[in-house]
ZAMARGU-4260 file (C-alpha; in steps of 0.2 Angstrom, whole numbers, plus 5000, padded with zeros to 4 digits):
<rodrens>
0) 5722/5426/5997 | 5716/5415/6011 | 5698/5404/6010 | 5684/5410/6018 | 5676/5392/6014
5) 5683/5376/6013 | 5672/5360/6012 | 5684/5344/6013 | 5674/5326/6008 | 5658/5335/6014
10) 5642/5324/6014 | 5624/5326/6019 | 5613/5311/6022 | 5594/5312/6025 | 5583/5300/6037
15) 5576/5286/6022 | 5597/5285/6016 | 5592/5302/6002 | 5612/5306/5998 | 5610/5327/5997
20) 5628/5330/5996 | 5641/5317/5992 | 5659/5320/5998 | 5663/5335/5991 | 5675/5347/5990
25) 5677/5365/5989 | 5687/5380/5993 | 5682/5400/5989 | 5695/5412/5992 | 5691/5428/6002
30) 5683/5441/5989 | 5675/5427/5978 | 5659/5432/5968 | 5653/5414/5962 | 5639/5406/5959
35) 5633/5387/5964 | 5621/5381/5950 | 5610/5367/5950 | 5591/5361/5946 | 5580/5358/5960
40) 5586/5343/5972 | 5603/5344/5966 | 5610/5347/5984 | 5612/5366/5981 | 5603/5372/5993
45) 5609/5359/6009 | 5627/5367/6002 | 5621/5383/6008 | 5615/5376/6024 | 5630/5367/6029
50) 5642/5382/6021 | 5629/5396/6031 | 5633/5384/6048 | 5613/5382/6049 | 5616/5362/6047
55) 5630/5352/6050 | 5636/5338/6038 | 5634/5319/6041 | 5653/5317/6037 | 5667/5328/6031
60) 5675/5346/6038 | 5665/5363/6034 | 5678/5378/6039 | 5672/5396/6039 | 5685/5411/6038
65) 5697/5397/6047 | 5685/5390/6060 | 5683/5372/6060 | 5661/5373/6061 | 5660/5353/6065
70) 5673/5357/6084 | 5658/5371/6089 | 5643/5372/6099 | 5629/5380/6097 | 5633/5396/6104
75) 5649/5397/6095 | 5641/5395/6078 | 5627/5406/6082 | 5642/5419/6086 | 5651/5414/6070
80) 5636/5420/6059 | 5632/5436/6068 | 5651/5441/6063 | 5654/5432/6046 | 5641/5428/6039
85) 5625/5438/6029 | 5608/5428/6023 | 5598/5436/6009 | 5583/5421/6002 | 5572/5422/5990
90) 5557/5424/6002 | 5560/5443/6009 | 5556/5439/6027 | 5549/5455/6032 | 5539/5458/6045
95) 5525/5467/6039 | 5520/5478/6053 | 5539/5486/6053 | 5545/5499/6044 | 5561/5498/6032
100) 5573/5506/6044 | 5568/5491/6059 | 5567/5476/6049 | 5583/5480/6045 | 5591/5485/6062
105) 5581/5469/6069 | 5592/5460/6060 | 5606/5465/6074 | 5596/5458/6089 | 5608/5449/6091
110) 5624/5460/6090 | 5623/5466/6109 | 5622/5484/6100 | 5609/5498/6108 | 5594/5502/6099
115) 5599/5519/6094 | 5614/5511/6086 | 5606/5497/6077 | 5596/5510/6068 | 5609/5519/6063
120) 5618/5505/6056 | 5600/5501/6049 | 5601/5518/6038 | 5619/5517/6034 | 5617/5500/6026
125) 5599/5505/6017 | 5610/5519/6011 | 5621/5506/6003 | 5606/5499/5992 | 5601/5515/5987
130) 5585/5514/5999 | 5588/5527/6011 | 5574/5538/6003 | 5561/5523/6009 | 5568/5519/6027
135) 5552/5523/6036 | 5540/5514/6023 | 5533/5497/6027 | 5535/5482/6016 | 5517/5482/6007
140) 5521/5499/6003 | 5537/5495/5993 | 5540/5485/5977 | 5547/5465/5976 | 5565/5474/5970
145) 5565/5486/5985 | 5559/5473/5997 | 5572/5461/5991 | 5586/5476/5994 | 5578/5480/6010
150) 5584/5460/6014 | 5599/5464/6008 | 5603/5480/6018 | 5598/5468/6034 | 5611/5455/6029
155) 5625/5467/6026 | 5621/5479/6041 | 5633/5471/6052 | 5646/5469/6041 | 5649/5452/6037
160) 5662/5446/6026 | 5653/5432/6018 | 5635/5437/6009 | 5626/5419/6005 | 5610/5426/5991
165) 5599/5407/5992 | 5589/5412/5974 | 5590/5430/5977 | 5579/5436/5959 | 5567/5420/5961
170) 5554/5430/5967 | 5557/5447/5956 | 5554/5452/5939 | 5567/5452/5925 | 5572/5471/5927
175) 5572/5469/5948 | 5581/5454/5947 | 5596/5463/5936 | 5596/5477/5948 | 5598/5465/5963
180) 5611/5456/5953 | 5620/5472/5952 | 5620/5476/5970 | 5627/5460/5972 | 5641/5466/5962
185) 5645/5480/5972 | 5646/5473/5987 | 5657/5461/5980 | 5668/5476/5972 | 5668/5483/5991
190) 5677/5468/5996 | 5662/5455/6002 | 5665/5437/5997 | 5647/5434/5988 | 5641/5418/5984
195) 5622/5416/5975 | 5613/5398/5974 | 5603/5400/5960 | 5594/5387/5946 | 5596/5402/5933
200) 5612/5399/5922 | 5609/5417/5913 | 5611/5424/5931 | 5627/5408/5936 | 5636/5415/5918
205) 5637/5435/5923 | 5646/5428/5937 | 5665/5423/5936 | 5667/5408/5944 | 5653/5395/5941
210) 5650/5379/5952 | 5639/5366/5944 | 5632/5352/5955 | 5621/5338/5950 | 5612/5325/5961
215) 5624/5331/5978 | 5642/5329/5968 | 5649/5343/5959 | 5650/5342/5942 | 5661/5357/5936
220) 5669/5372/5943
</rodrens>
């Protein structure tokens, strides 16, 4: 297996000296399902930034499917994450005025695909989710579970290999959270490298890898 992420001495440092990561390490191998648990302010959720190329660290290497994030600019890494790299938060990020099918397809603005094709990528990936039924509905018309699958279909529409889930069930119910959980899964099983930040260690002990960080140091893996 080769990594898809590899986080060498990595550390974050806030203006006011807060220490948000503190020189760590970490590698996930391509095909991972893992989870990074911590409570709030533990540095969990700046590893998501730096690891999602959205921030870069004050010191230390972030490398992504072999790419060296720190030696690019910002084209480059805005490139990198259209390829690699799929988001899903625990706010939906919907727009509410659009249905199903186009939140997902705008998701591929960026791709340099026609329109015709973004939404066909947008109904092959609600598919995926089992959503295809509710393509032309507009968020307020469907459920927290369904809305939060919706964002999933949008960040696995173009494919990426790595699917970075920032509290993915924080905003759903205990039944629409497990069914999330489970979509997780089976993207996982179709060969995406998954990675969830979560403060839940019900959800972290499904998983089978588990990283534990505490005040920006990680503590167990």
């Amino acid at each position: 297996m080769s990594a898809v992420i590899e986080l060498e001495r990595v550390s974050k440092r806030y203006p006011g000296g807060v220490h948000a990561l503190r020189e760590v390490d970490l590698v996930v191998e391509t095909g991972e399902l893992l989870a990074i648990v911590g409570p709030s302010g533990s540095g969990k959720s700046t590893m998501l930034q730096l690891i999602g190329t959205l921030d870069r660290p004050t010191s230390g290497t972030v490398r992504i499917a072999g790419h060296d994030a720190g030696r690019l600019d910002d084209r480059q890494l805005s490139a990198l994450r259209a390829q690699r790299i799929g988001f899903v938060f625990q706010q939906f990020h919907l727009a509410p005025g659009v249905n199903a099918r186009d939140n997902v397809a705008d998701g591929l603005l960026y791709s340099g695909l026609s329109l015709p094709e973004r939404r066909r990528r947008a109904d092959r990936a609600l598919d995926r989710v089992g959503l295809a039924h509710r393509a032309d509905h507009l968020p307020h018309q469907l459920s927290g579970g369904e809305r939060q699958r919706v964002a999933v279909a949008r960040a696995v529409a173009g494919e990426p290999s790595l699917l970075l889930a920032d509290e993915p069930t924080g905003n759903l119910d205990s039944v629409a959270g497990a069914a999330v959980m489970s979509l997780l899964g089976d993207l996982h099983d179709d060969g995406t490298t998954v990675l969830v930040i979560t403060h839940d260690r019900e959800i972290a002990r499904a998983l089978p890898r588990r990283v534990w960080i505490r005040d920006g140091v990680i503590g167990h893996d």
